[in-house]
C-alpha positions as CSV (number, residue, x, y, z in Angstrom):
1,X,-9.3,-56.3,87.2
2,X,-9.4,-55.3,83.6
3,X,-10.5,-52.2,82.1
4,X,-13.9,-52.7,80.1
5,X,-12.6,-53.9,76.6
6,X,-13.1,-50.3,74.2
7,X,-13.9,-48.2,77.0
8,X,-13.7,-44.5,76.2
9,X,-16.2,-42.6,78.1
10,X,-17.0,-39.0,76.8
11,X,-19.5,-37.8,79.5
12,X,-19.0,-39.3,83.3
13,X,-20.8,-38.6,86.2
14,X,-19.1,-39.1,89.5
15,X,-22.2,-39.0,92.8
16,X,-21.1,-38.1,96.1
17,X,-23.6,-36.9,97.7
18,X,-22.2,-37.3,101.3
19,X,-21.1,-34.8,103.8
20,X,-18.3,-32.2,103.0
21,X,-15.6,-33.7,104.1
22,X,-16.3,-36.9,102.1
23,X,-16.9,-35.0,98.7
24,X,-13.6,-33.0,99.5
25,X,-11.8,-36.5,99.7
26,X,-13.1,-37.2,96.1
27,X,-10.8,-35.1,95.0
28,X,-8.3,-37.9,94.0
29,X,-10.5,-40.2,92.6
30,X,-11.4,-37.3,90.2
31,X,-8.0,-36.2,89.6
32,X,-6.7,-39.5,88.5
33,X,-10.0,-40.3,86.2
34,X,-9.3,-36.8,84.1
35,X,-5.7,-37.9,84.1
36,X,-7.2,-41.0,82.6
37,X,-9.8,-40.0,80.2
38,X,-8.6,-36.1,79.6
39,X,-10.8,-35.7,76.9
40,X,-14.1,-36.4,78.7
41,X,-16.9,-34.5,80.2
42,X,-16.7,-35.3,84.1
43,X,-19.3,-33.9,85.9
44,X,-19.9,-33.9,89.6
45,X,-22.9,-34.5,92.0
46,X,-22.7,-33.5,95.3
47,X,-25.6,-32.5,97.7
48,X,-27.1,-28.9,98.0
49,X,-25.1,-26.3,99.2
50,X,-21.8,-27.4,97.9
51,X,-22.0,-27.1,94.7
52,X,-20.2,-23.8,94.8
53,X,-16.8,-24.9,95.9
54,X,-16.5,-27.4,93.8
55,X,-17.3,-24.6,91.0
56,X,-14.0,-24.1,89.7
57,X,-12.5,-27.3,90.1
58,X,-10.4,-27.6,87.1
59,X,-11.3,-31.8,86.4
60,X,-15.3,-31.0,86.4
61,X,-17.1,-29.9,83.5
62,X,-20.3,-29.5,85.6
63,X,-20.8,-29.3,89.4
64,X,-24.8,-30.5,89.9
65,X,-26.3,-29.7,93.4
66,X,-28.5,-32.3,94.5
67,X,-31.2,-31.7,97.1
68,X,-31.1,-35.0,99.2
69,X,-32.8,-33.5,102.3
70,X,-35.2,-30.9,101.1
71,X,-36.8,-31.3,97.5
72,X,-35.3,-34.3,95.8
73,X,-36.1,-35.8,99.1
74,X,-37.3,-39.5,99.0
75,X,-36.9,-42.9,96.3
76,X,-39.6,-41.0,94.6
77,X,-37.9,-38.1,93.5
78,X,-34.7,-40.3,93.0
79,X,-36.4,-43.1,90.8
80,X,-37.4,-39.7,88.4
81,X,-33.8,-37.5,88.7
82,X,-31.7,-40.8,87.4
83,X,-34.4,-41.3,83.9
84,X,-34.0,-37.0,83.3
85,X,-30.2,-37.9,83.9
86,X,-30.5,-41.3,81.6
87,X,-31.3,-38.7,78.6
88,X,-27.8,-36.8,79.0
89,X,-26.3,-39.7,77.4
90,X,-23.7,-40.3,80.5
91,X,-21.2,-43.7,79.4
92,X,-19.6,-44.0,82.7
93,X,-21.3,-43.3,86.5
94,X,-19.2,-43.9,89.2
95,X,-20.8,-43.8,92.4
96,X,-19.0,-43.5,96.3
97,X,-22.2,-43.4,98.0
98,X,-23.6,-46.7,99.5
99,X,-27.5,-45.6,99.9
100,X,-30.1,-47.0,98.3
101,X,-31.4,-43.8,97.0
102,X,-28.1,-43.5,95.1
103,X,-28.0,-47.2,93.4
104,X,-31.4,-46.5,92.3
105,X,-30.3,-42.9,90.6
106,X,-27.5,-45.0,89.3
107,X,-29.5,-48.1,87.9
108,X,-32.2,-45.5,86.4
109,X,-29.0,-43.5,85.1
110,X,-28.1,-46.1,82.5
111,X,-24.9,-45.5,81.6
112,X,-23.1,-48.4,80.1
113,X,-20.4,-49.2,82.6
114,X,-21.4,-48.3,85.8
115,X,-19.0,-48.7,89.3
116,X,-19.8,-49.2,92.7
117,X,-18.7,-50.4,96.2
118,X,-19.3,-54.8,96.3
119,X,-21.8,-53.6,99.6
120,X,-24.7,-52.8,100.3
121,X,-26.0,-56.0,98.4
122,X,-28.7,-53.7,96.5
123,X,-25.6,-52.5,95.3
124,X,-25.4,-55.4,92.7
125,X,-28.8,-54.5,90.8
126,X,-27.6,-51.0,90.4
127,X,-24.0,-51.4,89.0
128,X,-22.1,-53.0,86.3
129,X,-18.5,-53.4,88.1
130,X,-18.3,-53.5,91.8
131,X,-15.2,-53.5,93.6
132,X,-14.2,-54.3,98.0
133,X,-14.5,-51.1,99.8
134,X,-12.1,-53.0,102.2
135,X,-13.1,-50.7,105.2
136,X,-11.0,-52.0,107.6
137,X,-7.9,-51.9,105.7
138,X,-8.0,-48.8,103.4
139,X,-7.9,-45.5,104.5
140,X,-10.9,-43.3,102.9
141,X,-9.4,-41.9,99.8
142,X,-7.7,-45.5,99.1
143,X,-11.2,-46.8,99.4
144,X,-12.4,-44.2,96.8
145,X,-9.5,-44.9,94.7
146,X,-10.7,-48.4,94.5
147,X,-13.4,-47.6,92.0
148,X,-10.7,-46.3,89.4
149,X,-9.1,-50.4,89.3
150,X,-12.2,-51.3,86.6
151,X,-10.8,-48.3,84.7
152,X,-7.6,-49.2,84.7
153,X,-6.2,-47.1,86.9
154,X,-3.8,-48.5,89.3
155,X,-3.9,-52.4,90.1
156,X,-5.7,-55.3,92.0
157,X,-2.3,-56.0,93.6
158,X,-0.7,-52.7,94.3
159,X,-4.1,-50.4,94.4
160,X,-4.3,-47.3,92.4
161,X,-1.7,-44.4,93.9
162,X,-3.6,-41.3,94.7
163,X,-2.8,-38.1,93.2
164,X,-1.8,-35.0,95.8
165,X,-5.5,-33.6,96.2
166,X,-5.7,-30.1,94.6
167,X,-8.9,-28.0,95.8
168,X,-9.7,-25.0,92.9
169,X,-11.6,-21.8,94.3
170,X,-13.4,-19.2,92.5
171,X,-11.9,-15.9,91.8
172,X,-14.7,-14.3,93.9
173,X,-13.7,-16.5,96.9
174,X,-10.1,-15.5,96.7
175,X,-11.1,-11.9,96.6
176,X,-13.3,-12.2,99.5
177,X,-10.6,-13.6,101.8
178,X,-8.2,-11.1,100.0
179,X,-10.4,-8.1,101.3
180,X,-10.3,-9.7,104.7
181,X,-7.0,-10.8,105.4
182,X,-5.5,-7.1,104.2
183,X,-7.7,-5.6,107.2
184,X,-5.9,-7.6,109.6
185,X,-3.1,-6.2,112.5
186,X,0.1,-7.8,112.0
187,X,0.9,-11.3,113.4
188,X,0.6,-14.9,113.2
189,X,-3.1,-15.8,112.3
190,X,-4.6,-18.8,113.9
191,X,-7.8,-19.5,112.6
192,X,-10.8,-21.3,115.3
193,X,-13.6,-23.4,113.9
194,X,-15.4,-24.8,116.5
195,X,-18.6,-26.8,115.2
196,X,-19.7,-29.4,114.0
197,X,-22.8,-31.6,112.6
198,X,-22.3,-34.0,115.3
199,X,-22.2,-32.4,118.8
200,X,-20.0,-35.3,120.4
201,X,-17.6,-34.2,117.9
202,X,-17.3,-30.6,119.5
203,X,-14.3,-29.8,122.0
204,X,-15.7,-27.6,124.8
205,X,-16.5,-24.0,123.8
206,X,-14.6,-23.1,126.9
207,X,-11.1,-24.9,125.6
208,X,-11.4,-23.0,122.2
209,X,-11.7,-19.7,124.4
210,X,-8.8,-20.8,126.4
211,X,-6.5,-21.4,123.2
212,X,-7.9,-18.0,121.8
213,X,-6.7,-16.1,125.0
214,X,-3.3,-17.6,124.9
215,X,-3.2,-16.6,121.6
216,X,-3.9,-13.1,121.7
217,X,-1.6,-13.0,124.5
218,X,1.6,-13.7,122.6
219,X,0.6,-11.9,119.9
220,X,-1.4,-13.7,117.2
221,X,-4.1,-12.7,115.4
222,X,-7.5,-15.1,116.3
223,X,-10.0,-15.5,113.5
224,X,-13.4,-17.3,114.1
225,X,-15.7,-19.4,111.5
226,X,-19.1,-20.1,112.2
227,X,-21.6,-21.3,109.7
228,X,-24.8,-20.3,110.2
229,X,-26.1,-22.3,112.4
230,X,-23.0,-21.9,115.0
231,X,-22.9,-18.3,115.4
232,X,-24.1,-18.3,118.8
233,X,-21.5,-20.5,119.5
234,X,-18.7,-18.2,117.7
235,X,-19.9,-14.9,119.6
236,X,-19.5,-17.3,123.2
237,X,-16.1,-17.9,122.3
238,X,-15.4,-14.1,121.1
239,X,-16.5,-13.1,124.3
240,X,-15.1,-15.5,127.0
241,X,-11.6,-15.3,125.0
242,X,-11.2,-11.5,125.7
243,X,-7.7,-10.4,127.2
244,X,-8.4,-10.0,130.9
245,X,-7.4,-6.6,131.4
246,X,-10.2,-5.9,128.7
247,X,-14.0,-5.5,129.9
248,X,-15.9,-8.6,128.0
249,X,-17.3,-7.6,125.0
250,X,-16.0,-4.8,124.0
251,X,-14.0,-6.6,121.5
252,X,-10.3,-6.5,120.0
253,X,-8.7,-5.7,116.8
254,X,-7.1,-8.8,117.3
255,X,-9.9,-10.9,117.4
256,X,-12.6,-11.3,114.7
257,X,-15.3,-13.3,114.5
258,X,-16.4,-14.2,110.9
259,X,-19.1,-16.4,112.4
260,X,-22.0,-16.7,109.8
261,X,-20.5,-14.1,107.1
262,X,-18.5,-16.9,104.7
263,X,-20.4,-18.6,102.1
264,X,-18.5,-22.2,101.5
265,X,-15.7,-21.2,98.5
266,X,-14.6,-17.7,100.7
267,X,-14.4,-20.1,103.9
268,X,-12.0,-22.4,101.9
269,X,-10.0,-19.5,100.7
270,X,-9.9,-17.7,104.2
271,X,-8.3,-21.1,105.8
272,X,-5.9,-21.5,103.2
273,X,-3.8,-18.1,104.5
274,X,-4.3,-19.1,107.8
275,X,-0.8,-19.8,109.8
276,X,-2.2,-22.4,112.1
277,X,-5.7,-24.2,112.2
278,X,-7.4,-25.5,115.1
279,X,-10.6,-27.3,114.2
280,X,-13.0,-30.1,115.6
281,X,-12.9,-33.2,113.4
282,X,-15.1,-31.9,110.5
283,X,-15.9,-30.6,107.0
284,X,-13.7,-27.4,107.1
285,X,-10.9,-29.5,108.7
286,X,-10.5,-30.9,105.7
287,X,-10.6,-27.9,103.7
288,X,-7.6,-26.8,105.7
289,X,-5.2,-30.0,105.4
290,X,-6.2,-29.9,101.8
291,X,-4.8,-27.1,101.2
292,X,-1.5,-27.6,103.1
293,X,-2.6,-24.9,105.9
294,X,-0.9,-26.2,109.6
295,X,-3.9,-27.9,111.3
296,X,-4.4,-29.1,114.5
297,X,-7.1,-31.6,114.7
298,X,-9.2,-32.7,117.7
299,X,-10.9,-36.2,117.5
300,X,-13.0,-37.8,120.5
301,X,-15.6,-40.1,119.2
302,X,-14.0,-40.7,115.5
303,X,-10.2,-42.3,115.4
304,X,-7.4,-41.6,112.5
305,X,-8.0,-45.8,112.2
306,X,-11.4,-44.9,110.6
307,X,-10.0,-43.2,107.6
308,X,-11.3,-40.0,107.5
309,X,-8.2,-37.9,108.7
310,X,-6.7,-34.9,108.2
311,X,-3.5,-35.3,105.8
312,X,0.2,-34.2,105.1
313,X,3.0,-33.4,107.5
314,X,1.4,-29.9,108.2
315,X,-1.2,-31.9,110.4
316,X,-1.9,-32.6,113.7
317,X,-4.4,-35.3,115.1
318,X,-4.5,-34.8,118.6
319,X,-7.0,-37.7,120.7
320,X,-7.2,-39.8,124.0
321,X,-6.5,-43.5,124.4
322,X,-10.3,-44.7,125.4
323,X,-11.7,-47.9,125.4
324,X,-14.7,-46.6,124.2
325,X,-13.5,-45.3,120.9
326,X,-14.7,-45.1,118.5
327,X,-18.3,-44.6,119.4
328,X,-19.4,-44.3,115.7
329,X,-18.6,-43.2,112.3
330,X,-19.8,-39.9,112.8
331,X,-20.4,-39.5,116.3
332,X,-23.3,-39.2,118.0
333,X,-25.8,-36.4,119.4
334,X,-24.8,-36.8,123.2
335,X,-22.1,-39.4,124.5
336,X,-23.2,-42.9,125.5
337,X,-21.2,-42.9,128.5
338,X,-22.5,-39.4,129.5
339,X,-18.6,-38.5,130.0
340,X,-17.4,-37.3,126.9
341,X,-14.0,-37.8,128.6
342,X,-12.6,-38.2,124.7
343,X,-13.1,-34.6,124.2
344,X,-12.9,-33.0,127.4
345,X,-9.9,-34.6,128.2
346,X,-7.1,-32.7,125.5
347,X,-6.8,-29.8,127.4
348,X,-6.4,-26.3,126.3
349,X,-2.3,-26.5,126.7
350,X,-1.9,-29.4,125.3
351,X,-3.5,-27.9,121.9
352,X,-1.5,-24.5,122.5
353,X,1.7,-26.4,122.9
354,X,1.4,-27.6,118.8
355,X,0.0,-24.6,117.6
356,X,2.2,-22.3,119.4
357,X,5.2,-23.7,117.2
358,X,3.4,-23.5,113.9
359,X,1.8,-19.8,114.8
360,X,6.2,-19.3,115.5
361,X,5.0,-17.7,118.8
């Protein structure tokens, strides 16, 4: 596939407006299209709320929060954000996202050249160039870097090579985790994040106690992460994964749960000094592999074979041979087979056995 003949885009616009863990897998794709086009403006779309990580990125002029489930809700609102974007002048939009919403932002957009996955058919009205996702073939950041082959990056036989994906924080993030980590009792740090959007996705609240306590007991520090909505989770953790000699709740130095006190970027930065990672299959997995910290992943209704998977030799997928999996690309609210066998199944020890040799314990 050939480059458009002159191309030489000075202000781009790249929308992913997907989930976290997608927009963190971006991070190629973006890499490799400043590598291509350094002296252009390339500025980012992602939905509401992540905007700040993506802040200092050093590829992005501009990082553009976009409110897909509160105000911007609707084809409405869509139809009238891509004409107010149409008068920025953009030359080049590249959009991930396979929604309707977005190939309407994109179509009202404008921009000259204007790349997008070959499905959903809509998908055709809205672009210029489309290119195969090839789903079952690609993992997801080789499906991403599909859309650079009409730029000229990479090509149709070999497939664009993607670049080592490189997360930049803010300062004030780094500081935060900074603050924290200094406060700590010496030891190994394992680091527990046990939520998720999807709750088939979640190991049992119990298991992550279980690893806690086994942690504590040799000697590791344990932190917890909770967003907001999971703090009640976090504190059921905190409290079950109390050393036994040690009256529940009375809490340890040991153990500290961070559960609803991390905006996104000092999250990041907190995971990235972690020694060992143990984390549901979900958006702050991904911040962790990205940024090389040892990870153990647990997956139950998503597979490694769907593409979304934690990266590097620092990473651990750790799953059960089911019939029924997958179940779904994301999951789903309670398990069709009313076992959830996938999850409930990787015991306790079998996750302490991996992270045991990466906490050096």
């Amino acid at each position: 596939m050939n480059a458009p003949r002159g191309l030489s885009p000075m202000r781009i616009g790249i929308w992913q407006t997907a989930f976290l863990g997608d927009a963190v897998l971006t991070l190629p794709l973006i890499q490799a299209i400043k590598a291509r086009f350094p002296e252009a403006g390339l500025h980012l779309f992602v939905r509401a709320g992540l905007d700040g990580l993506f802040s200092a990125q050093r590829e992005l002029a501009s990082v553009r929060a976009f409110a897909k489930r509160g105000s911007q809700k609707g084809l409405l609102a869509a139809y009238g954000l891509g004409f107010e974007l149409g008068r920025e002048g953009f030359d080049l939009w590249i959009s991930p996202h396979t929604s309707l919403r977005s190939a309407l932002v994109a179509a009202c957009v404008g921009a000259k050249t204007r790349i997008g996955y070959s499905w959903p058919w809509y998908n055709r009205l809205a672009f210029t160039h489309l290119v195969d996702r090839r789903f079952d073939e690609l993992a997801e950041i080789e499906r991403l870097m599909q859309l650079g082959l009409p730029l000229g990056i990479g090509s149709p036989g070999i497939g664009p090579v993607a670049p080592k994906p490189r997360l930049d924080l803010p300062p004030e993030a780094l500081k935060r985790a900074e603050v924290i980590f200094s406060g700590l009792p010496a030891g190994p740090i394992l680091g527990i994040h046990p939520g998720s959007t999807w709750p088939t996705k979640c190991w049992p609240a119990e298991y992550f106690a279980q690893v806690a306590r086994l942690a504590l007991d040799a000697g590791a520090v344990v932190l917890l992460f909770a967003g907001p909505d999971e703090c009640a989770l976090a504190g059921r953790i905190a409290a079950a994964a109390q050393p036994y000699d040690q009256p529940a709740g009375l809490g340890t130095a040991r153990l500290v749960n961070l559960g609803g006190q991390l905006d996104l970027p000092a999250l990041a930065a907190c995971l990235a000094r972690l020694d060992a990672c143990l984390s549901n299959d979900s958006g702050p997995m991904h911040l962790a592999w990205v940024q090389d910290t040892p990870l153990v992943a647990l997956f139950g209704p998503t597979t490694r074979q769907l593409g979304f998977f934690p990266r590097g030799e620092n990473s651990r997928i750790l799953e059960m041979s089911m019939d029924c999996r997958p179940c779904g690309l994301h999951g789903h609210m309670a398990c069709p087979e009313r076992h959830h066998a996938c999850m409930r199944d990787i015991t306790p020890e079998r996750a302490w056995d991996v992270l045991k040799g990466m906490l050096g314990v």
